[in-house]
N, C-alpha and C positions, 0 to 999 in steps of 0.2 A: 504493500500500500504506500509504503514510503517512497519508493522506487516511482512506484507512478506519478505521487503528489509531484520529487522533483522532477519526473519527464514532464506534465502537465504545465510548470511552471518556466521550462526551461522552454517548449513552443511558446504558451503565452508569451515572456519576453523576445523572443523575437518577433513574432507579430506585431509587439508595439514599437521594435527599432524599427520595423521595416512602415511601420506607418505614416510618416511626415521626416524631414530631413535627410541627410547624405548617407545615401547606403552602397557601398562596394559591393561588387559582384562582378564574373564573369562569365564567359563561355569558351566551351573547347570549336576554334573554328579553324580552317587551312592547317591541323597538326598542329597547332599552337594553343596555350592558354592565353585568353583576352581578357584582361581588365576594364570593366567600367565603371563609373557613377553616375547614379539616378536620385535625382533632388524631388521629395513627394513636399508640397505645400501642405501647412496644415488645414487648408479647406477644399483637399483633395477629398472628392466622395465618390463612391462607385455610380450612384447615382446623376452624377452630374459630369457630363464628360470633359475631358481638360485638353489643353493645350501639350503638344509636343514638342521641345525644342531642342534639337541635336547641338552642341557647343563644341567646335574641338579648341585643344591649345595651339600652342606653335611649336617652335623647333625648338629641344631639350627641356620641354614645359611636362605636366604632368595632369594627370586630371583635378588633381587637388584645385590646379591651377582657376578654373572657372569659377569655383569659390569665392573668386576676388574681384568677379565681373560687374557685380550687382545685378544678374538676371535675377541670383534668388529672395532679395528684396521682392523683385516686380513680381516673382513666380506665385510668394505669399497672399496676394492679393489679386491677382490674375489668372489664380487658379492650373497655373503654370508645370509642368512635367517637364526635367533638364536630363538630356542624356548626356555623359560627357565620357567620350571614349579614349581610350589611352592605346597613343602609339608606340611601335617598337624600337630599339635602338638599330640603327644602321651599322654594320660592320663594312663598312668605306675602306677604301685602297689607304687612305693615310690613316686608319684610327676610329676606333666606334664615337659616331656623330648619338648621342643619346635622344631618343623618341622624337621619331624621323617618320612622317607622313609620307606614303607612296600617291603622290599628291602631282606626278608627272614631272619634276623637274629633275631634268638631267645636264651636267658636267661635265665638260670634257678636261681628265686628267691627266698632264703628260706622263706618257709611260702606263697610261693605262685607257688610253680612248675614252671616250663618252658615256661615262657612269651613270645612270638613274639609281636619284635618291631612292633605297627600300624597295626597287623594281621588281623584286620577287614577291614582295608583301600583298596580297589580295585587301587593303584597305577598306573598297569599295562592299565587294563583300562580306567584311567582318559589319561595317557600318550598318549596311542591311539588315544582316543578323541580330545584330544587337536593336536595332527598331523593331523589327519582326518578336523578340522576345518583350520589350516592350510591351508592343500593343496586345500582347495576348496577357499583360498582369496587370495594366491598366485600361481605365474606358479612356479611351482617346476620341477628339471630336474630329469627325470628319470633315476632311480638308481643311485642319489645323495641325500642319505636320510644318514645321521649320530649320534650316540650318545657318547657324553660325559662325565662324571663326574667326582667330586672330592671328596673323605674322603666315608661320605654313599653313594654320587650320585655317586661313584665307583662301590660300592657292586648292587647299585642298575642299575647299568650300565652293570653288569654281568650278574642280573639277566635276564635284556632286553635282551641281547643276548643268553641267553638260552630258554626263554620262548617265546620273540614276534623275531625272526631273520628276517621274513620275512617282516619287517619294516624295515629293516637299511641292509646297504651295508658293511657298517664296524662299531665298536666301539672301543671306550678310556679311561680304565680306572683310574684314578689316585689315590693312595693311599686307594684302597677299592677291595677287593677280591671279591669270592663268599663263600657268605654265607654258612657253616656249616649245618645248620639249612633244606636248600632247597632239593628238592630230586636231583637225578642223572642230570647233565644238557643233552638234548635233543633235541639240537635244529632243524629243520626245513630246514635250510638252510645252506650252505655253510659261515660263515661269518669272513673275516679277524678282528683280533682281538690286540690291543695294551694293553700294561699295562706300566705303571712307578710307581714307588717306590721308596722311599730315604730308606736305610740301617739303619739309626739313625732315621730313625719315632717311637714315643712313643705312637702314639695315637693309628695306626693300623699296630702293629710293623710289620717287614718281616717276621717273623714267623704269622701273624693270628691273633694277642693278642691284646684284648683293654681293657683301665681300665674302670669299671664302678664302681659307688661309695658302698661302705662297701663291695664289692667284689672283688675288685681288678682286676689284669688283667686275662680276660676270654678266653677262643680261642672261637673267634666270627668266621672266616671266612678262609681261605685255607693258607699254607704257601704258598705265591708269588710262590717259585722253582715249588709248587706242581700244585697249577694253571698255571704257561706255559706248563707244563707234559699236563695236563689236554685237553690245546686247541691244542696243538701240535698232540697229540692223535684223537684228535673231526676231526681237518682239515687234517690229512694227510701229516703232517709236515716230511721232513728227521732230523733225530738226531741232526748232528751239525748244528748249525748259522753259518752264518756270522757275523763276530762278529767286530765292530767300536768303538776305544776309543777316549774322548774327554777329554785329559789330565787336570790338575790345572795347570793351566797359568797363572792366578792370584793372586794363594796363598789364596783363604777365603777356601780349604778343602773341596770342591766339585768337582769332577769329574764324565763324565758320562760315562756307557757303555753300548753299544746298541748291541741287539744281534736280529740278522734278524733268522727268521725261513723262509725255500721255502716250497711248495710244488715238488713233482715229474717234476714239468713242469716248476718249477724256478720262481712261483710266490709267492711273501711274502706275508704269511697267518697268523704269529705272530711274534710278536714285542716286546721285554722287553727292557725298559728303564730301567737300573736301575739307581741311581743316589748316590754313596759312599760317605756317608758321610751327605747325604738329611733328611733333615726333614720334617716332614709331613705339607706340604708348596707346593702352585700352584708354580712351580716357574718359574718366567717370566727374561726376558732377562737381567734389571735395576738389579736386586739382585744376578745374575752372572757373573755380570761384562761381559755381551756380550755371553758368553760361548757357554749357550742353552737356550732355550726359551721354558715352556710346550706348549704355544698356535702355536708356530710357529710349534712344530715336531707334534704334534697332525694333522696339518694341514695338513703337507707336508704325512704323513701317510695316511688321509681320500682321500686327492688329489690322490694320486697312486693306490687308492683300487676300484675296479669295481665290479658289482656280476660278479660270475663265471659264473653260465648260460648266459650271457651276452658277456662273451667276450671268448666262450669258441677257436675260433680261433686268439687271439689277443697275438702279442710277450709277452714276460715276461719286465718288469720293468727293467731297469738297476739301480748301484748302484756307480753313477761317482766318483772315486779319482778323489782330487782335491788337488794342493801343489805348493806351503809355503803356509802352513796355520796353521798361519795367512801368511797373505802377505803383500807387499807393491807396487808392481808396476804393476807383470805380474802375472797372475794366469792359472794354467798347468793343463788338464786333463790327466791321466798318460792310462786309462783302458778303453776308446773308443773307437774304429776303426771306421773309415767312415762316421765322424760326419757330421751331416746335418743342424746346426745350435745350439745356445746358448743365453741363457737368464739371466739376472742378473736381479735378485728383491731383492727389501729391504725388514726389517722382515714384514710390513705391507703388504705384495704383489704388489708393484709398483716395474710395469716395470723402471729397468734404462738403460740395455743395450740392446739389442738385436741384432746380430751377425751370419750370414747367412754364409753356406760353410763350408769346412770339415778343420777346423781349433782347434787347440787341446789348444790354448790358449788365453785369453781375458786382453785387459790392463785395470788397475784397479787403479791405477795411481791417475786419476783424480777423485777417490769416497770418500768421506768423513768418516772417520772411525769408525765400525760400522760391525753389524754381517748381513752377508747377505747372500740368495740365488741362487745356478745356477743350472737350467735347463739345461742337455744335451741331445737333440736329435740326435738319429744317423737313418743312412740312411735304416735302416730296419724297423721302423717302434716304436721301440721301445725309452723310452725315463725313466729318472729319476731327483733326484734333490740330491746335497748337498749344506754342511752350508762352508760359509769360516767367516773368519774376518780379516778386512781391517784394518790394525792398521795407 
């Protein structure tokens, strides 16, 4: 009886580790054991199905490393599911390159021809796998499947979107192009597509270029201008953006520009962030002094994007002005007609206001200062979100 009491006790505790935060696990795939991490929010319910979002790190990073993104901030209150897969060390002609994405970029070593980083490594399909395991322990919502990365888990986030599209709804890549090395991209599917890049990144400059040791700097991967060409082209993009600046307000020499790409139909299908003056850094809200946030606009990006077969009769996105912003008491939406309500969330996605009726302005007065979101629906169906800050 005893024996039982503590088997009894020893499943219940794991059921409750495995209930809300970071849980390690793996699978046996390609002959290998795979490591991953899966982030359950505490308002994960079977009943209510959640979002998916695939995260990789970058080169010699680890899965721990997403920890430090702030997706799992947004996830807690987003209702958010994080897979964060961990890659293998490379054994390279000069020396193990540690947890190295087979992410298509390949080298030419002297003395040893054109190496492809982890070119044995099936990547693509451990990544499957590990979503495949996924969706059968959680209820996942349909066509809310996402991926992300940062530095390789960029390149290697590129390469997902050309090769497996028909797994994700949208992707984000940060600081990591497409590879050089891979053939024509081809995707399968329709799939809206984000990138950010700082201008002063050294590691995987805007041009392509990254140093490797006794070689210096290589063009490993696409110049940024030439990959938005590239998806703009794929998705059927019009020529010019819309284009939103997020001036230095604070003097540290970062400002962002964001330039929306539509389709025909007025839906945003690519995204560049660029960020003037960035360096090859996730950059989260604390180190902008409020500005921008990667995990927040990453968010606010996956939130707005649907498959296309899916919503092939659904309005197009709006893209709310909002002003003084910054602000201090009252905040204006200047480019709505016929609004149908408004929402204020903080960077985390918690609701703080919510405001029903065709009202073009919200008092902000009593919010604590601090960069937040609003939500404007108007009466067509359509809806979108911008950032203000509450000084």
């Amino acid at each position: 009886m005893k024996k039982s009491l503590l088997t009894l006790l020893g499943c219940l505790l794991v059921v409750l580790q495995a209930g809300a935060g970071w849980i390690t696990s793996s699978l046996n795939f390609g002959g290998k054991t795979r490591a991953y991490r899966i982030y359950v929010p505490d308002v994960y319910s079977e009943t209510q199905p959640a979002t998916l979002i695939v995260a990789l790190h970058g080169l010699g990073g680890s899965m721990e490393d997403i920890s430090y993104t702030g997706l799992s901030s947004i996830a807690d209150t987003a209702n958010i599911i994080i897979a964060a897969p961990q890659a293998l060390d490379f054994d390279s002609p000069y020396g193990v390159i540690p947890a190295a994405w087979n992410n298509g970029i390949a080298v030419f070593m002297p003395g040893f021809g054109t190496v492809a980083v982890n070119g044995d490594i099936d990547d693509m399909g451990f990544i499957g796998a590990m979503m495949d395991t996924v969706l059968l322990r959680y209820n996942i919502r349909e066509h809310r499947s996402y991926v992300c990365g940062m530095s390789m888990g960029g390149f290697m986030t590129q390469r997902l979107a050309c090769e497996l599209s028909n797994r994700f709804d949208a992707v984000a890549s940060v600081a990591g192009t497409y590879a050089l090395a891979l053939p024509e991209c081809t995707p399968s599917d329709v799939l809206p597509v984000a990138h950010f890049h700082g201008t002063a990144d050294s590691v995987v400059t805007y041009e392509g270029l990254t140093p490797f040791p006794f070689l210096g700097y290589v063009p490993v991967g696409l110049d940024v201008n030439l990959l938005i060409d590239k998806w703009k082209t794929i998705n059927g993009c019009l020529p010019d953006p819309e284009a939103i600046s997020l001036p230095d307000v604070n003097g540290d020499g970062l400002s962002m520009d964001h330039f929306i790409y539509t389709n025909a139909s007025g839906r945003s299908m690519v995204e560049l962030f660029r960020i003037n003056g960035g360096e090859h850094t996730w950059y989260l809200s604390g180190a902008t002094g409020g500005e921008f946030d990667y995990a927040e606009e990453i968010w606010k990006f996956f939130n707005r994007q649907y498959r296309i077969t899916a919503l092939e009769n659904t309005p197009a996105v709006i893209y709310p002005e909002v002003y003084p912003n910054p602000v201090m008491n009252r905040l204006y939406i200047s480019n709505v007609k016929e609004i149908a309500g408004l929402t204020l969330y903080d960077i985390s996605g918690k609701v703080i206001i919510k405001q029903e009726g065709d009202a073009n302005a919200v008092n902000t007065e009593a919010l604590q200062p601090g960069t937040y979101l609003i939500e404007v629906r108007a009466k067509d169906g359509r809806n979108g979100m911008s950032k203000f800050i509450k000084l």
